[in-house]
ZADO-1210 file (C-alpha; in nm, 4 decimals, padded with zeros to 6 digits):
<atoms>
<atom x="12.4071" y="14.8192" z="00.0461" code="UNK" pos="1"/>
<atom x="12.6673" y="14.9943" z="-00.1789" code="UNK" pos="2"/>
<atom x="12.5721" y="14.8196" z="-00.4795" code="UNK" pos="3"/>
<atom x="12.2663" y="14.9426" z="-00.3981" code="UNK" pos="4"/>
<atom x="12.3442" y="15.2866" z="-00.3614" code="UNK" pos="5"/>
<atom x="12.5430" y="15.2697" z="-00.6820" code="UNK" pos="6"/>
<atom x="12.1767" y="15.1602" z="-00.8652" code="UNK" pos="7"/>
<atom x="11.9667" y="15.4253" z="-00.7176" code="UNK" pos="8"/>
<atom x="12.2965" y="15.6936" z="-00.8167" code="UNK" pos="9"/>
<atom x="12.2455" y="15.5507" z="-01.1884" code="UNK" pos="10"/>
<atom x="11.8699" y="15.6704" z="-01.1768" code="UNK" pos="11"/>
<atom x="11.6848" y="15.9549" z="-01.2851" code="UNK" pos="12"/>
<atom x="11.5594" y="16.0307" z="-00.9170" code="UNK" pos="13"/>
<atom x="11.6999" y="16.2835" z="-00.6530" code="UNK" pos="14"/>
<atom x="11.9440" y="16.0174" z="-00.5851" code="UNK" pos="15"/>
<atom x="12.0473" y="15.9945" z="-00.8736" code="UNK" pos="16"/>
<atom x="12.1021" y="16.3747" z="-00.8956" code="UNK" pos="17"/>
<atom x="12.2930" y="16.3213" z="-00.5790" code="UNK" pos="18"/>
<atom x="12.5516" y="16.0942" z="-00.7658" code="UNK" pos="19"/>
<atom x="12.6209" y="16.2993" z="-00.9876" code="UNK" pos="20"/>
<atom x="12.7098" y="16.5698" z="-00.7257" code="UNK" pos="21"/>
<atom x="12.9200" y="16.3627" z="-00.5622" code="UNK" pos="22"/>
<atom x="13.1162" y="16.2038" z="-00.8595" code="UNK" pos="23"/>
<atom x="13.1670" y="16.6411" z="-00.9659" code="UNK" pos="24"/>
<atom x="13.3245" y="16.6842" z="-00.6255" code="UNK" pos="25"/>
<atom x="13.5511" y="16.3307" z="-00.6481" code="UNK" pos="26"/>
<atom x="13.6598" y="16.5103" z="-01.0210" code="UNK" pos="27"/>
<atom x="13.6989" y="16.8461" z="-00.8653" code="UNK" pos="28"/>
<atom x="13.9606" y="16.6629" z="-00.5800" code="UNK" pos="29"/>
<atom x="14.0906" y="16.4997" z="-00.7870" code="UNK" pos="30"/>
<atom x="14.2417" y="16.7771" z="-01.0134" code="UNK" pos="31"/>
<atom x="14.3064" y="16.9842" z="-00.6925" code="UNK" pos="32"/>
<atom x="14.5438" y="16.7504" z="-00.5501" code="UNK" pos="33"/>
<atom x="14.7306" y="16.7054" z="-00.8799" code="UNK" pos="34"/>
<atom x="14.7430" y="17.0414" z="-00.9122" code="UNK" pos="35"/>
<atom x="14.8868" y="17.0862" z="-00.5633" code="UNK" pos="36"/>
<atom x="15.1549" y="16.8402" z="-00.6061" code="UNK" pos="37"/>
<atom x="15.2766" y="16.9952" z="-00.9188" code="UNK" pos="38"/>
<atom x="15.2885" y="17.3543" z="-00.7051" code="UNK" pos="39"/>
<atom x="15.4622" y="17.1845" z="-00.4153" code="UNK" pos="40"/>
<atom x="15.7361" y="16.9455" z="-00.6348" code="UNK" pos="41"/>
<atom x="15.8062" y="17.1958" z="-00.9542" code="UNK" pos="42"/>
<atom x="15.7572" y="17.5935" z="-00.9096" code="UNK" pos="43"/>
<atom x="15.5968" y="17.8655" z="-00.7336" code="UNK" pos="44"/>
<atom x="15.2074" y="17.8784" z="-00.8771" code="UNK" pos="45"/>
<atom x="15.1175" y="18.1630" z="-01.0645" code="UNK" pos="46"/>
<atom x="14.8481" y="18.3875" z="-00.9611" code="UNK" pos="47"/>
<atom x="14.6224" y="18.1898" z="-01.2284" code="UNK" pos="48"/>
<atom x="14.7050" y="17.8592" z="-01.0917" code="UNK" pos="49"/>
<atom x="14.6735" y="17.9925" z="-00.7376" code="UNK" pos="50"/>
<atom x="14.3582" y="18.1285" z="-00.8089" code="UNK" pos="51"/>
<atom x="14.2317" y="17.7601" z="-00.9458" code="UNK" pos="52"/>
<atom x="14.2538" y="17.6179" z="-00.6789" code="UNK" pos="53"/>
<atom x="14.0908" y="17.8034" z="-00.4602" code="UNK" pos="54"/>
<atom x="13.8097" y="17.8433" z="-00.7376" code="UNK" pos="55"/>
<atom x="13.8046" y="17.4393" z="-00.6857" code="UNK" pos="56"/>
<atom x="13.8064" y="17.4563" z="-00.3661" code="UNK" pos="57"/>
<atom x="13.4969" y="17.6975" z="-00.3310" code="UNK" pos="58"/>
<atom x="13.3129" y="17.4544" z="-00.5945" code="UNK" pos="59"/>
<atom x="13.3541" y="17.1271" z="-00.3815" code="UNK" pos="60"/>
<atom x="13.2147" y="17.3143" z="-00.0737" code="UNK" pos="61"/>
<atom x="12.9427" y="17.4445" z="-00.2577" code="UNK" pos="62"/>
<atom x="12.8592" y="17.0762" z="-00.4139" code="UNK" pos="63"/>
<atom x="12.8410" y="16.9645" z="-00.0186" code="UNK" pos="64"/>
<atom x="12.5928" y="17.1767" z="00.0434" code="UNK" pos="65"/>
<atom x="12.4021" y="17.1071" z="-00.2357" code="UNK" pos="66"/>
<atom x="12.4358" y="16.7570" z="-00.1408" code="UNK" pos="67"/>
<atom x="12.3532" y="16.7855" z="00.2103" code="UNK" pos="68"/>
<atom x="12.0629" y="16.9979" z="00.1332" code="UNK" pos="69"/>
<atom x="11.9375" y="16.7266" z="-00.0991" code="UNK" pos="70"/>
<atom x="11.9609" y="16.4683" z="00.1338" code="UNK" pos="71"/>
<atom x="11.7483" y="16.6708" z="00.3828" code="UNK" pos="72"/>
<atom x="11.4559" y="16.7250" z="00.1190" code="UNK" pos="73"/>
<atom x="11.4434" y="16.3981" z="00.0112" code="UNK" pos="74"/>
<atom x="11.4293" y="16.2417" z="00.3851" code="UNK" pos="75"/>
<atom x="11.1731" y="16.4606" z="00.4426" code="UNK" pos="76"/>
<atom x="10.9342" y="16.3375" z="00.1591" code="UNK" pos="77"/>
<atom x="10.6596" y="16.0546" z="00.3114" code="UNK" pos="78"/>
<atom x="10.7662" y="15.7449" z="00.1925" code="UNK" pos="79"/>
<atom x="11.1556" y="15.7918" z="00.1395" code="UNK" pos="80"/>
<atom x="11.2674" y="15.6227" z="00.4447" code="UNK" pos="81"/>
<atom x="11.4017" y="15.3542" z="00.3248" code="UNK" pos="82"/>
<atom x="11.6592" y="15.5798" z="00.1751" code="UNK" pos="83"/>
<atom x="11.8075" y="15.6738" z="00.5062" code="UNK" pos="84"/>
<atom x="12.0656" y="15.4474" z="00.5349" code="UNK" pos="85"/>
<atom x="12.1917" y="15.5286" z="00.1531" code="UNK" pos="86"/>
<atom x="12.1810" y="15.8920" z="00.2366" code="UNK" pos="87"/>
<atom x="12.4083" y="15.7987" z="00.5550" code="UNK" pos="88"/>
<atom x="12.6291" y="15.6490" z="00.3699" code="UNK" pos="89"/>
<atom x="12.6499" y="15.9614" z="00.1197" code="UNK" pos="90"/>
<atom x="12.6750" y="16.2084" z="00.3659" code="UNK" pos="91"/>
<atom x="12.9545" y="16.0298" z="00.5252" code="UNK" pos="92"/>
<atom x="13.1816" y="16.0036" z="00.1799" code="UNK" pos="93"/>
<atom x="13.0545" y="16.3600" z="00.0602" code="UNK" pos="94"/>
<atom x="13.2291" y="16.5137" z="00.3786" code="UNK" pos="95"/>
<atom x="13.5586" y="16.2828" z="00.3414" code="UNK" pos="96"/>
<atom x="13.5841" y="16.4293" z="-00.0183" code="UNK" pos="97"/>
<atom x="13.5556" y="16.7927" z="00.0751" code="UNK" pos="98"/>
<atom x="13.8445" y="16.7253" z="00.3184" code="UNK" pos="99"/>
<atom x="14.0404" y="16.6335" z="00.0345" code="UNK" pos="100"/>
<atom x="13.9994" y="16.9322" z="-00.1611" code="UNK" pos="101"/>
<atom x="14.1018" y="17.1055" z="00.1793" code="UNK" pos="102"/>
<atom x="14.4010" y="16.9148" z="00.2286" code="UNK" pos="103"/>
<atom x="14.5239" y="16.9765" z="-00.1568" code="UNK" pos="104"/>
<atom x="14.4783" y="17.3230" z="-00.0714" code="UNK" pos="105"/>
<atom x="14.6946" y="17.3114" z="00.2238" code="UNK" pos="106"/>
<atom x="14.9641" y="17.1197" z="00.0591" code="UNK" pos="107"/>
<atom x="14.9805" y="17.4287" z="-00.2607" code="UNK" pos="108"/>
<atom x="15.0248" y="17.6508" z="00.0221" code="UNK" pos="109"/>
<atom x="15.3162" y="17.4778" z="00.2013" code="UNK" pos="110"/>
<atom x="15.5991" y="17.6610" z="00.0405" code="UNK" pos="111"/>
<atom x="15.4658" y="17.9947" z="00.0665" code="UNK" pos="112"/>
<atom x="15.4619" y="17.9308" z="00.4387" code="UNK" pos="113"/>
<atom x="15.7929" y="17.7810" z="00.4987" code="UNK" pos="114"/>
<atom x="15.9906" y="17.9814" z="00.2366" code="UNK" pos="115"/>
<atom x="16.1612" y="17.6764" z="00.1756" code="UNK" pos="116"/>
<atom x="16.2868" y="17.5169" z="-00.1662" code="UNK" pos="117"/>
<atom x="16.2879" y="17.1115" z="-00.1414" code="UNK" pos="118"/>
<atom x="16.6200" y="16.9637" z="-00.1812" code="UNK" pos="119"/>
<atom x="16.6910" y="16.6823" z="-00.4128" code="UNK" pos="120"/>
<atom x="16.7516" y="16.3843" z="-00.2105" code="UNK" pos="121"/>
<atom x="16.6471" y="16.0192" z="-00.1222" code="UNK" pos="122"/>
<atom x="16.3800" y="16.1737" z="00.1149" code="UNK" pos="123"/>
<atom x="16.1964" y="16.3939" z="-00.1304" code="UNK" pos="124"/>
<atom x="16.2438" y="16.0810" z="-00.3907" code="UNK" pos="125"/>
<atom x="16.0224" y="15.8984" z="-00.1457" code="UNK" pos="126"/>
<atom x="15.7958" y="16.1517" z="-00.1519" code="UNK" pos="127"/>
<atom x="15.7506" y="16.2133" z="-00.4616" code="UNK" pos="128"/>
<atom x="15.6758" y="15.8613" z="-00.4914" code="UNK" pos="129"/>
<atom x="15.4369" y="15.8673" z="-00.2149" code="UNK" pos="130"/>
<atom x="15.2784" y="16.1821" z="-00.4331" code="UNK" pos="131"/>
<atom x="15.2508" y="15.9094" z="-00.7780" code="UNK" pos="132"/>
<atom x="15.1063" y="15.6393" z="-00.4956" code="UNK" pos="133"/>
<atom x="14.8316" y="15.8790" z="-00.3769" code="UNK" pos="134"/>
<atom x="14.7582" y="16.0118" z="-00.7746" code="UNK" pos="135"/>
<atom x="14.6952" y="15.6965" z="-00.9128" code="UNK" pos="136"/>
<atom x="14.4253" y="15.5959" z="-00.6424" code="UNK" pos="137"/>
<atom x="14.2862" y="15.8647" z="-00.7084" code="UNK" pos="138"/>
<atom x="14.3095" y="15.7821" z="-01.0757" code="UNK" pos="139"/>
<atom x="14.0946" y="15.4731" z="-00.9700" code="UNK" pos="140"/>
<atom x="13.8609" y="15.5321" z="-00.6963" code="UNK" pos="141"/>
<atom x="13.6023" y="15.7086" z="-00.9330" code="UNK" pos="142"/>
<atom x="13.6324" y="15.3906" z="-01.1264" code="UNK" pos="143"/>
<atom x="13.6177" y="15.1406" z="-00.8450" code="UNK" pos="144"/>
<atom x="13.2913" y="15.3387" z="-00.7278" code="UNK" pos="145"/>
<atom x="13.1195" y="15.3600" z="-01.0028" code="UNK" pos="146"/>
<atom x="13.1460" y="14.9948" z="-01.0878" code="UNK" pos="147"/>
<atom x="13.1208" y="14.8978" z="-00.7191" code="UNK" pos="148"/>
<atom x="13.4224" y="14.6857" z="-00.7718" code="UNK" pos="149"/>
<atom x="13.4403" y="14.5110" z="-00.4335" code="UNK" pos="150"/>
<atom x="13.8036" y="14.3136" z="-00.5029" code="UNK" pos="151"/>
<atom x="14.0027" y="14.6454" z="-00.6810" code="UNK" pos="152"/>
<atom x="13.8767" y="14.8034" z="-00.3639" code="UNK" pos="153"/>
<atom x="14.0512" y="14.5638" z="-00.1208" code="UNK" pos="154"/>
<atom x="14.3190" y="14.5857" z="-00.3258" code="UNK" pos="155"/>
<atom x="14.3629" y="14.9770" z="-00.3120" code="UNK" pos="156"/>
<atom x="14.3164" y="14.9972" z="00.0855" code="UNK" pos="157"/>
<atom x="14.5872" y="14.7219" z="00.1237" code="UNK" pos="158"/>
<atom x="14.7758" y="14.9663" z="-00.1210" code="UNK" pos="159"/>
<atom x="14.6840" y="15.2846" z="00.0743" code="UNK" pos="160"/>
<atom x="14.7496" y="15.1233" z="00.4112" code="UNK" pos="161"/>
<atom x="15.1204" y="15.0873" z="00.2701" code="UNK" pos="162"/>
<atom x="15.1405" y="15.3962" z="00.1280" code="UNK" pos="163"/>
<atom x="15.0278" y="15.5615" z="00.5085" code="UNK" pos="164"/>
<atom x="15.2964" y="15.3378" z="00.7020" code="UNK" pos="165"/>
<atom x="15.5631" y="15.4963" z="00.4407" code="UNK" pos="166"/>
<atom x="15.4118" y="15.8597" z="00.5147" code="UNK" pos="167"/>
<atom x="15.5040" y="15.7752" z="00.9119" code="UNK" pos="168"/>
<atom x="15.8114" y="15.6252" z="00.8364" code="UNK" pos="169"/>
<atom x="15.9268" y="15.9062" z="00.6251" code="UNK" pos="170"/>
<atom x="15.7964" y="16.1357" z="00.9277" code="UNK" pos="171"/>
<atom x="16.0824" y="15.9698" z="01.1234" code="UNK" pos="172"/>
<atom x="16.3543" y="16.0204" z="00.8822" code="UNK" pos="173"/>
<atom x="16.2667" y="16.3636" z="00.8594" code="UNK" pos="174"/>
<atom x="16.3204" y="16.3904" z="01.2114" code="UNK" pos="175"/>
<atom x="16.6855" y="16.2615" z="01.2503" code="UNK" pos="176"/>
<atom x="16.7739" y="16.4413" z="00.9262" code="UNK" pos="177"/>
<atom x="17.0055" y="16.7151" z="00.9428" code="UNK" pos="178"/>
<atom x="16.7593" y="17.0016" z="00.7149" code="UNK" pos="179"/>
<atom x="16.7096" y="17.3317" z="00.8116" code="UNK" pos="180"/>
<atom x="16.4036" y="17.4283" z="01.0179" code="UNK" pos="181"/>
<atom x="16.2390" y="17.5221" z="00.7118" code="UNK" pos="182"/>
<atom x="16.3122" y="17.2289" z="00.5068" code="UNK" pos="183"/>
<atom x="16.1691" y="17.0026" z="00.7708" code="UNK" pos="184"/>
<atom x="15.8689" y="17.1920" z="00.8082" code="UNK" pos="185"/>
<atom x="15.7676" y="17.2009" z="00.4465" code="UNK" pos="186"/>
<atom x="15.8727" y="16.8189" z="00.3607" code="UNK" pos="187"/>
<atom x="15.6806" y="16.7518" z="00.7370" code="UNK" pos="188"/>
<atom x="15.3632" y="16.8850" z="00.6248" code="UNK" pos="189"/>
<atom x="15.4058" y="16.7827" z="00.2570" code="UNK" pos="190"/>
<atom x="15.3534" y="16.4151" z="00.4087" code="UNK" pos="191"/>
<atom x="15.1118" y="16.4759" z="00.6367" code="UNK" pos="192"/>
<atom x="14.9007" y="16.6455" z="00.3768" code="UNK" pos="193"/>
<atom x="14.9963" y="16.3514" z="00.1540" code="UNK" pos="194"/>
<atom x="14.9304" y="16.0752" z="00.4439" code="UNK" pos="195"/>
<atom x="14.5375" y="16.2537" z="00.4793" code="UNK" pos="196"/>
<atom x="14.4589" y="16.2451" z="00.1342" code="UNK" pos="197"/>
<atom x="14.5436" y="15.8714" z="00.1341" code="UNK" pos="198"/>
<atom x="14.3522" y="15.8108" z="00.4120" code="UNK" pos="199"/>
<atom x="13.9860" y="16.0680" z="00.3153" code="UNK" pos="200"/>
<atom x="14.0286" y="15.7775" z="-00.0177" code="UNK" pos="201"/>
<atom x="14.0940" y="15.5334" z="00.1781" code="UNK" pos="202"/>
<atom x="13.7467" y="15.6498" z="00.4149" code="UNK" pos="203"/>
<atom x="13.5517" y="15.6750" z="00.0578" code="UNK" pos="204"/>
<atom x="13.7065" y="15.2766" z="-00.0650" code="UNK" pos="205"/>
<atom x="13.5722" y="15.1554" z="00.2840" code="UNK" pos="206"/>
<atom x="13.2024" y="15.2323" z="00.1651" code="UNK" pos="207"/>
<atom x="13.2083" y="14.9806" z="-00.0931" code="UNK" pos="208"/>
<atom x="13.3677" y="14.6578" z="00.1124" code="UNK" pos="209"/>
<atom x="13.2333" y="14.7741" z="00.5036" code="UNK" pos="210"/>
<atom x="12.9023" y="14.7804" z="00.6247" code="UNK" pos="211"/>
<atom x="12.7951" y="15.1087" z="00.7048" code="UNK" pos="212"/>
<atom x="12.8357" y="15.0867" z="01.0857" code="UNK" pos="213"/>
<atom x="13.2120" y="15.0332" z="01.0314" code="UNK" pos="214"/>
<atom x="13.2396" y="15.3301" z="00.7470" code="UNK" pos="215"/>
<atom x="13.6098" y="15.4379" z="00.7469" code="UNK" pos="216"/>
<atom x="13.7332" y="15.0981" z="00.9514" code="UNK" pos="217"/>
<atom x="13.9344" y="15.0268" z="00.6920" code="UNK" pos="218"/>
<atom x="14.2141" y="14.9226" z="00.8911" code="UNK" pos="219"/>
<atom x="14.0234" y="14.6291" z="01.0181" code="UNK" pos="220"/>
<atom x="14.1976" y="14.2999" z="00.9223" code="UNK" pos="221"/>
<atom x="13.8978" y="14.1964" z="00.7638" code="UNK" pos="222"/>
</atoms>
């Protein structure tokens, strides 16, 4: 059915408009979250950069609506439902991507909240690793989509799955470390936010290898 989806997207049809909604809010994401890490690994974000973001932000939640609202007027044309369960699908990755843009939001906002400054250690080296992990699936997803590239995909989620077991693991370390209570709260919820952006990509990789009824089930052994 994705392949599908991935013709109709290419057309000049409301669809196809659709698509092109959709791959906007993946770019959108996409340069939110790298802008984020840069806020949360380098220096406090200027007003400017600040500002960006939540520009971004405002833009991918305004492309869901669009999208959502598209979907609705299209169903409700005679004739059109056969496109239900393509819409389902797009509805369901559409909402995954405007969590994204939410999480990379959260994660710019970290160290304003803790008032902490990251130390230079083995645990931040992990997560700053973690950071390049997440970055270049998200360098590759767009790609993978677009071209409905069913083995990449398989191979990113087995990728992403290891990238999430390092999040928890680095969870733990965190925990029997001997930081500050700001420290641990801003490296804490530096990898969570990390750990959910893996996982909304992970969510939007699952469309093109699951059926739709297991959407997200990417932790499936199949």
């Amino acid at each position: 059915m994705f392949r599908e989806l991935i013709s109709i997207f290419r057309g000049d049809n409301p669809l196809g408009r659709m698509g092109d909604n959709f791959a906007k809010m993946l770019g959108l994401t996409r340069d939110q979250t790298i802008r984020a890490g840069q806020i949360f690994f380098s220096k406090p974000p200027s007003p400017e950069e600040r500002t960006q973001i939540y520009k971004q932000d405002v833009k991918v939640n305004k492309l869901e609506r669009k999208i959502r609202k598209q979907v609705i007027a299209h169903l409700s044309v005679a004739g059109n439902s056969a496109d239900v369960p393509y819409s389902l699908l797009l509805m369901s990755l559409v909402k995954d991507v405007e969590r994204i843009g939410d999480y990379a939001k959260n994660l710019a906002e970290t160290l304003d909240v803790s008032g902490a400054i990251l130390p230079d250690d083995d645990t931040v080296a992990e997560l700053r690793e973690i950071r390049d992990g997440i970055e270049g699936t998200f360098e590759a997803v767009a790609e993978v989509f677009a071209q409905s590239d069913e083995e990449e995909a398989v191979a990113l989620i087995r990728q992403g799955r290891d990238v999430s077991h390092r999040c928890d693991a680095l969870i733990d370390r965190i925990a029997k470390s001997d930081y500050d209570a700001a420290t641990t709260v801003a490296v804490t919820l530096g990898t969570r936010f990390y750990k959910r952006i893996g996982a909304h990509l992970l969510n939007i990789l699952s469309g093109v290898v699951m059926p739709l009824h297991k959407l997200d089930y990417y932790d499936e052994k199949v």
